[in-house]
C-alpha positions in Angstrom: 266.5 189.6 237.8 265.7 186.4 239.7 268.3 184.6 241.7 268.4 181.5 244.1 269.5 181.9 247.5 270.6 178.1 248.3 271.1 177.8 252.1 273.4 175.1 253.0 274.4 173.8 256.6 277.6 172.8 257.7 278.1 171.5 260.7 281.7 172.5 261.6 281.6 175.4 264.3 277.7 175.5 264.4 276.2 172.7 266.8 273.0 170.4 265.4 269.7 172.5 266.1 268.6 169.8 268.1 271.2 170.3 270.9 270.4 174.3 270.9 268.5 175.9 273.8 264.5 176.3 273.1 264.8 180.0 272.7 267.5 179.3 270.7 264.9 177.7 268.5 263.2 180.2 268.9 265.1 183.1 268.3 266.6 181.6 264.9 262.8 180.5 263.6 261.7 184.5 264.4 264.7 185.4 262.4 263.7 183.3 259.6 259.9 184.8 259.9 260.6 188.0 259.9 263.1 187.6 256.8 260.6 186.2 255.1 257.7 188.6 255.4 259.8 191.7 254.6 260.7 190.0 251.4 257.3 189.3 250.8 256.6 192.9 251.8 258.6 194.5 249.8 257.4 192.3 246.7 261.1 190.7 246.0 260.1 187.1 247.6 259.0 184.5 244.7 259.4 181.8 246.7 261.6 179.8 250.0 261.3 177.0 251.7 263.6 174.7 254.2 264.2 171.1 252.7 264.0 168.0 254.4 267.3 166.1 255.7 269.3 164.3 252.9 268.5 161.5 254.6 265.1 161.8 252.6 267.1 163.2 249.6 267.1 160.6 246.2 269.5 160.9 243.6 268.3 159.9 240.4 269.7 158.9 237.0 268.5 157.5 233.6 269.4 157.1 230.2 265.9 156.7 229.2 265.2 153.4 230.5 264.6 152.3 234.1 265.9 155.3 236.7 268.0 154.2 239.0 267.4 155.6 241.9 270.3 155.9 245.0 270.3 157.7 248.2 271.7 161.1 248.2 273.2 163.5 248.2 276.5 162.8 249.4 276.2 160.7 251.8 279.5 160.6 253.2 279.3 165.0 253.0 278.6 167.1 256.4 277.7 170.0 254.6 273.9 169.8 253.0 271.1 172.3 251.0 268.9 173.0 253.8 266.4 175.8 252.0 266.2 178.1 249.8 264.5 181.2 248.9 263.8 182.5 245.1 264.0 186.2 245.0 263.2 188.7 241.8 265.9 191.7 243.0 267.3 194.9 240.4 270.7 193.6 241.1 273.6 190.9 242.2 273.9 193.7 244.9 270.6 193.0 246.2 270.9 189.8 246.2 273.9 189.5 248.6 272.3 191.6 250.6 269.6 189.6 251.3 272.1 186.6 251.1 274.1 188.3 253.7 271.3 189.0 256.3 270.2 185.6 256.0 273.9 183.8 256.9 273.6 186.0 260.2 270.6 184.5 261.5 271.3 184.1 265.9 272.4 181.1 266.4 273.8 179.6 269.8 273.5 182.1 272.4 272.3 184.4 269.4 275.6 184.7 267.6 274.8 184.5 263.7 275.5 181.3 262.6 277.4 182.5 259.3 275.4 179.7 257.2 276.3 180.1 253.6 274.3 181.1 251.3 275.1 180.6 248.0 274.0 183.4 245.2 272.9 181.9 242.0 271.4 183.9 239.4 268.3 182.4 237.1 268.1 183.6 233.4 265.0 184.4 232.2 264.3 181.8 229.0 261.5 181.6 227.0 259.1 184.2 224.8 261.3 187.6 224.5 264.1 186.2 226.1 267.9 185.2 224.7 269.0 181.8 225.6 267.8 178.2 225.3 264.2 178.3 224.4 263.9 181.3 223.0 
């Protein structure tokens, strides 16, 4: 089964990467290098990625005519997607598991940051499937 592991950042208790220590920095992006190539080791890991601020984020909208196009997402919102990673896992078990390990990645003088990490699973449509476009 595939699932979406959407990282989001919140600012409340976890300061801005830009004020943390360079090893910090460091410490967090090992984290986040290592996650990824034991996923990709043990075959599970379809896909991740970090995402740009939502300062670069568009929100778009039509009806079928022109799009309109605003800024987005939220603007007024503290809390933003800031990656994700696209796993194929047996089970929702496996899932938050990974889930887990990746909301303790060392922050701040290398406490885990507790990001959250939302669990979303992604039905299989399509030839031999049930479910829109079947």
């Amino acid at each position: 089964m595939k699932y979406l592991l959407l990282m989001h950042y919140r600012v409340e208790g976890v300061p801005p990467m830009e004020t943390w220590r360079p090893e910090e920095i460091k410490a967090h992006i090992a984290f986040q290098q290592a996650l990824f190539r034991e996923l990709t080791a043990s075959g599970e890991l379809l896909d991740g990625q970090g995402l740009s601020g939502p300062e670069a984020a568009r929100i778009v909208t039509s009806d079928g005519g022109e799009p309109v196009v605003t800024d987005g997402p939220f603007a007024e919102s503290k809390e933003f997607l800031a990656g994700y990673w696209l796993v194929d896992v047996p089970s929702d078990e496996r899932a938050i598991e990974i889930a887990a390990k990746a909301s303790a990645a060392p922050g701040p003088g290398g406490r885990p940051i507790r990001t959250p990490i939302e669990v979303r699973p992604v039905p299989e449509f399509g030839p031999g499937a049930s479910g829109p476009g079947a």
